[in-house]
C-alpha positions as CSV (number, residue, x, y, z in Angstrom):
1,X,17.6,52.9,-21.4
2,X,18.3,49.7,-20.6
3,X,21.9,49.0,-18.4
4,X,24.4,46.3,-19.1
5,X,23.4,43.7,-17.2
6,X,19.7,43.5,-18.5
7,X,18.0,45.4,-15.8
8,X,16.5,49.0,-15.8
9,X,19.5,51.8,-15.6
10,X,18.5,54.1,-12.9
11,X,18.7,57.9,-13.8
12,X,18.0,61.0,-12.0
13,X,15.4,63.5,-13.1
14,X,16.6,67.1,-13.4
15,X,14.1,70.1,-12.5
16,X,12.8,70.2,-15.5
17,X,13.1,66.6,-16.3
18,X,8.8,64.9,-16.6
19,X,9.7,62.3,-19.2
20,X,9.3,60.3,-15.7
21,X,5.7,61.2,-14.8
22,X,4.9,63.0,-11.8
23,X,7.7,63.5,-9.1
24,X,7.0,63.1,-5.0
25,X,4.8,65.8,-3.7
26,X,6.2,69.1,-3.1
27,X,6.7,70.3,0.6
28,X,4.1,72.4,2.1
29,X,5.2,76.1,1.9
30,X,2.9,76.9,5.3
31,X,4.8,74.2,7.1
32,X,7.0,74.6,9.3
33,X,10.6,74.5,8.8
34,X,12.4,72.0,8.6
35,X,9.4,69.5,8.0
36,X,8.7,67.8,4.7
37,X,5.1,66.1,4.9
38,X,5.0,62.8,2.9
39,X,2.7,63.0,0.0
40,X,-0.2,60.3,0.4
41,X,0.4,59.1,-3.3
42,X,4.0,58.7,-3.4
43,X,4.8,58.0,0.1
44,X,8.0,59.3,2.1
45,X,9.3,62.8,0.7
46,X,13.4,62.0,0.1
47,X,15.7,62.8,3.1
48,X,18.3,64.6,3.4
49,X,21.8,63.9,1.4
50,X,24.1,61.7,4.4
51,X,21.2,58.9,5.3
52,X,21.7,55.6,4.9
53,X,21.2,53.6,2.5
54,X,18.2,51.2,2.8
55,X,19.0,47.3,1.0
56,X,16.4,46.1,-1.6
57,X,13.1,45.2,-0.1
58,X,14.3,45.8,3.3
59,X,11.3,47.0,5.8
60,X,11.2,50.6,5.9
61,X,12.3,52.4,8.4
62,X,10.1,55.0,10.7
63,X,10.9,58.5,9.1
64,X,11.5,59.4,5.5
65,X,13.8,57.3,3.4
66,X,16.2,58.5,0.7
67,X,14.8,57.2,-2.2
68,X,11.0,57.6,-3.1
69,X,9.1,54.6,-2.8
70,X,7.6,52.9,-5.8
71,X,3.6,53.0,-6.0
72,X,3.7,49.4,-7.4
73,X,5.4,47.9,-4.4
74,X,3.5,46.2,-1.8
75,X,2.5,49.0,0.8
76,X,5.3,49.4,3.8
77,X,8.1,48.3,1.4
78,X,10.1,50.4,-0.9
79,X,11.3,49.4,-4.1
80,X,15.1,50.6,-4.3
81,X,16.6,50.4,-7.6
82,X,20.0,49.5,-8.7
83,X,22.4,52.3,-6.7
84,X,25.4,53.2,-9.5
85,X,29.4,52.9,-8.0
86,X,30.5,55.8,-5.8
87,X,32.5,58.2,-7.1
88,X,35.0,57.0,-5.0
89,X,35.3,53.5,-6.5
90,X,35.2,55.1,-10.0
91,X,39.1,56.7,-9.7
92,X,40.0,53.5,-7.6
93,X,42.7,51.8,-9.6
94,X,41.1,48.8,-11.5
95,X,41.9,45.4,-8.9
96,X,44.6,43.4,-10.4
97,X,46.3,40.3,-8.9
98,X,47.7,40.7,-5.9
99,X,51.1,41.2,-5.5
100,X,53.3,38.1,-4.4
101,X,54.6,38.0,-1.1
102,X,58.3,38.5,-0.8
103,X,59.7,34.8,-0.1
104,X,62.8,34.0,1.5
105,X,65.4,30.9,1.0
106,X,64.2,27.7,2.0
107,X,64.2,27.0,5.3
108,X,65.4,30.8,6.5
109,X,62.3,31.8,8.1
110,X,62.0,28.7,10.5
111,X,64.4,26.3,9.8
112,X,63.2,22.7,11.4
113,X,66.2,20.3,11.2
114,X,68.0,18.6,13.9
115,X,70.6,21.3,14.5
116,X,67.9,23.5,15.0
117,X,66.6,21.5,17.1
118,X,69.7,21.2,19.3
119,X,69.8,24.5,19.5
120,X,66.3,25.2,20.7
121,X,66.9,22.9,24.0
122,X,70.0,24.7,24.4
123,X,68.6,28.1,24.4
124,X,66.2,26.5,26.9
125,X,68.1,25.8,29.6
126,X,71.1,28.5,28.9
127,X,68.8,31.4,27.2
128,X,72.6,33.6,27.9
129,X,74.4,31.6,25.4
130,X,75.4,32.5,22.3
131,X,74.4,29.6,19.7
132,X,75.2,31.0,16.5
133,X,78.6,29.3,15.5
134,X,76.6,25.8,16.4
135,X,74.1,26.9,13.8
136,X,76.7,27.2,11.2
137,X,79.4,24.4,12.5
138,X,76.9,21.8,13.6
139,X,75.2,22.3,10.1
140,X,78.4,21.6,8.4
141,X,79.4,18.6,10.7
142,X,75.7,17.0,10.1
143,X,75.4,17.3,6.4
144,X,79.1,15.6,6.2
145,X,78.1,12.9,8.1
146,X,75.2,12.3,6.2
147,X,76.6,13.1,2.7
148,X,79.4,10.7,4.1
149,X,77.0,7.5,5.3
150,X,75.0,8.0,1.9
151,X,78.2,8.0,-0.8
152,X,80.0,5.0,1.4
153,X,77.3,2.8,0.4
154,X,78.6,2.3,-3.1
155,X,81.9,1.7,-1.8
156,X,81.0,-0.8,0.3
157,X,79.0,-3.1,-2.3
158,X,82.7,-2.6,-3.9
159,X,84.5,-3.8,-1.0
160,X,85.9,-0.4,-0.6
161,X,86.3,1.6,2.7
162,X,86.2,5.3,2.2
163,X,89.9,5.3,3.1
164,X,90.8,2.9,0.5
165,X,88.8,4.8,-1.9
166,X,91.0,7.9,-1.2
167,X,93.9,6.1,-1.8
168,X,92.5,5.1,-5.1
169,X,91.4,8.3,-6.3
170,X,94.8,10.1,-5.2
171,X,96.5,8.1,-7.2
172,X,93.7,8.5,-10.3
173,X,93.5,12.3,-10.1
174,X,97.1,12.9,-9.9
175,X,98.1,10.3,-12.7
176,X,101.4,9.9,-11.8
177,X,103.0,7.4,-9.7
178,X,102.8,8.4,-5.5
179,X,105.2,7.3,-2.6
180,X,103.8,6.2,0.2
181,X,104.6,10.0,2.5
182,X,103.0,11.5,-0.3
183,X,99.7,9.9,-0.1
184,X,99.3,10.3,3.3
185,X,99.7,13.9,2.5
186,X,97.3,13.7,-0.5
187,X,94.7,12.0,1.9
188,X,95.4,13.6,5.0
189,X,96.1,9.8,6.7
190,X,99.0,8.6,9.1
191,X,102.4,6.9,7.2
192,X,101.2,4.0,9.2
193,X,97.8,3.8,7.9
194,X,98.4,4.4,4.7
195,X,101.2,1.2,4.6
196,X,97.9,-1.0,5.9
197,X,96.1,0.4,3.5
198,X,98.3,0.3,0.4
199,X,98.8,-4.0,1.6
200,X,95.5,-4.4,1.5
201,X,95.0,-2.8,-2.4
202,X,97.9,-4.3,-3.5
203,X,96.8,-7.8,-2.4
204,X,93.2,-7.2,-4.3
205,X,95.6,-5.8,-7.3
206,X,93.9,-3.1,-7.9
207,X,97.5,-1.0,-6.7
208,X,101.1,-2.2,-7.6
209,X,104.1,-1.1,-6.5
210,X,107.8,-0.4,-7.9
211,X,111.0,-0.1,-5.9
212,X,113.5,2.5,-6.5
213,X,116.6,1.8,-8.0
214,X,118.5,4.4,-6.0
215,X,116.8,3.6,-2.7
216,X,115.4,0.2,-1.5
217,X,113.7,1.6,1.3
218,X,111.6,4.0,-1.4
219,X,108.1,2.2,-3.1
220,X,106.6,4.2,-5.9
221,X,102.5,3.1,-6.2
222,X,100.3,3.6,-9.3
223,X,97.2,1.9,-9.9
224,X,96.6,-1.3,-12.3
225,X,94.3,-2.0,-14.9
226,X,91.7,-3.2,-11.9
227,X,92.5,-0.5,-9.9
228,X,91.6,2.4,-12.5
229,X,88.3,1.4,-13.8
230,X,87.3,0.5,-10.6
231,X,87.4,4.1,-9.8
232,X,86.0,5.5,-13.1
233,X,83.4,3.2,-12.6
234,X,82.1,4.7,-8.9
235,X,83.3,8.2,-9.8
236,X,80.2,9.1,-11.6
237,X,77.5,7.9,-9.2
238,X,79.4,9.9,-6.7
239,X,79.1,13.1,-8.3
240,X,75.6,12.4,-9.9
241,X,74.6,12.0,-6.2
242,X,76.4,15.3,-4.7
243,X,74.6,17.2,-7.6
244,X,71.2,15.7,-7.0
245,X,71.8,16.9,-3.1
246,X,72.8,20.6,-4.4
247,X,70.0,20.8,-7.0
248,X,67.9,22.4,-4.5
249,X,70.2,25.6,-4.5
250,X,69.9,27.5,-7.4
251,X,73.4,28.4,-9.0
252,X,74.0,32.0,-7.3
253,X,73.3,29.7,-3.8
254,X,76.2,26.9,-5.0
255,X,78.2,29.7,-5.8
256,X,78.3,31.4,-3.0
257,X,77.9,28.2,-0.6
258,X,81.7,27.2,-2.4
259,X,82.8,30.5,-1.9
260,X,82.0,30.8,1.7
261,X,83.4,27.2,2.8
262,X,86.4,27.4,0.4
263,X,86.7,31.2,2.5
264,X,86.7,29.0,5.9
265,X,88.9,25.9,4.9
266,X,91.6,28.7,4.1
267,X,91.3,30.0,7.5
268,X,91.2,26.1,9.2
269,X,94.0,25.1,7.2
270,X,96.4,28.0,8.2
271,X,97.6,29.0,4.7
272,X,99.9,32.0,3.9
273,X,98.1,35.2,4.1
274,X,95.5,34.1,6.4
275,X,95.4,35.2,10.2
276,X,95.5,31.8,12.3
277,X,93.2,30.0,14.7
C-alpha cells in the first residue's frame, strides 16, 4: 500500500498476519521473567508500550527500542518508519484561523497625546490626585484650540477674524435682519464689541444697516450682496474640514460624541430642567 504522500504506509502485522515475512524472534520461554533476549537476526525485541519514541536515524539507545530495527540499515541504527497521528490529534478540531483579538477604540488602550501627557507628570509628582475630569476637559479645551487655529486660517486669507465671521454667519443663518443686542446674544460677544465689529463690516460693505423709523437710537443690520457670498463661499471648506477631522469616528462614535457634549453644554449653560453648576 502505498500512503499519500509517496512513501511506504506503515501497517501493523496481526498474530496471524506473515504477508510481512518473518517477525522479531520470540522470547525465550526458559528465561527469566521479565527478560526478552534480542534475536541476533532482527536485533532489539520491541519494548514495552510507554517508551519513547526514537527520531529517524537517531543512534540507538542502550536497551531495546520500540520499534524493530530494519536488517537493511546500517548496523547500530534503526530504520523507523513513518509513525501515523495519535489518536489524540485525530478528534482534535481541524486548525482554522485564529480568532481575532478583541480591539478597542483608537487610542483607549494607551492614549499618547499631549493631555495625556500632562497628566502623566501630574500623577508623578501628586500620585493622590484625581486627574480624570482633566482627561475629559483638557481634551475638549485642546481639540478646540486646534480645530480653532486650523479653520481661522481661511478667514484670515479673507480678511476675516473669527469674530467677524460670527457676525457674518448670524446674520446668514438667521436670514432676517439683527439689532445690534441681538447679535451679541447670537454670538455670545459684548454690546461694545459687537458695535466695533459691525463698523468695521460695514465699512468693507459686506454689512449695512437701517435705522428705525420709530426709534433713532435702534439700527437693524442684514448682510449685502458682498457680505452673503462671502460667507457661502467659506462655509463649505469649513465643514468639509470639520468632517475630514470626524471621519475617523465611525457614525455610532459621532453619534454619541454629539450626544454626550450636547448632554454637558446643557448642564454649562444652566437651562431649565437641568441642576446647576
Amino acid at each position: 500500500m502505498t500512503a499519500s504522500n509517496g512513501g511506504p504506509a506503515p501497517t501493523e502485522a496481526g498474530p496471524g498476519d506473515t504477508s510481512r515475512g518473518p517477525g522479531p524472534a520470540e522470547a525465550d520461554p526458559t528465561a527469566p521473567s521479565g527478560t526478552t533476549e534480542p534475536s541476533p537476526a532482527t536485533g532489539p525485541a520491541p519494548a514495552p508500550a510507554g517508551r519513547a519514541h526514537v527520531a529517524a536515524d537517531s543512534p540507538v539507545p542502550a536497551g531495546p527500542s520500540h520499534v524493530p530495527a530494519d536488517p537493511r540499515a546500517p548496523a547500530g541504527r534503526a530504520r523507523i518508519p513513518a509513525e501515523p497521528p495519535a489518536a489524540a490529534d485525530s478528534a482534535a478540531p481541524a486548525a482554522g484561523p485564529a480568532p481575532a483579538a478583541p480591539t478597542a477604540r483608537a487610542g483607549a488602550a494607551a492614549r499618547d497625546d499631549t493631555v495625556a501627557g500632562v497628566v502623566r507628570q501630574w500623577r508623578a509628582v501628586h500620585p493622590d490626585l484625581d486627574t480624570a475630569p482633566m482627561e475629559i476637559i483638557g481634551r475638549i479645551n485642546r481639540c478646540a484650540a486646534l480645530l480653532q487655529q486650523a479653520e481661522d486660517a481661511p478667514l484670515r486669507r479673507a480678511g476675516l477674524s473669527r469674530p467677524e465671521f460670527d457676525l457674518l454667519g448670524a446674520l446668514r443663518r438667521t436670514g432676517h435682519e439683527l439689532t445690534p443686542s441681538e447679535l451679541a446674544r447670537e454670538t455670545f460677544s459684548s454690546g461694545a464689541a459687537v458695535t466695533k465689529r459691525l463698523k468695521q463690516l460695514t465699512e468693507r460693505g459686506l454689512v449695512e444697516r437701517r435705522g428705525d423709523t420709530r426709534d433713532r437710537r435702534v439700527a437693524h443690520l442684514r448682510l449685502t450682496d458682498a457680505g452673503r457670498d462671502l460667507v457661502d463661499g467659506l462655509l463649505p471648506d469649513q465643514l468639509a474640514y470639520e468632517r475630514t477631522v470626524l471621519g475617523a469616528l465611525d457614525g455610532d462614535g459621532r453619534g454619541e460624541l454629539a450626544e454626550l457634549l450636547g448632554e454637558l453644554l446643557t448642564r454649562l449653560e444652566g437651562r431649565p430642567g437641568v441642576p446647576g453648576v
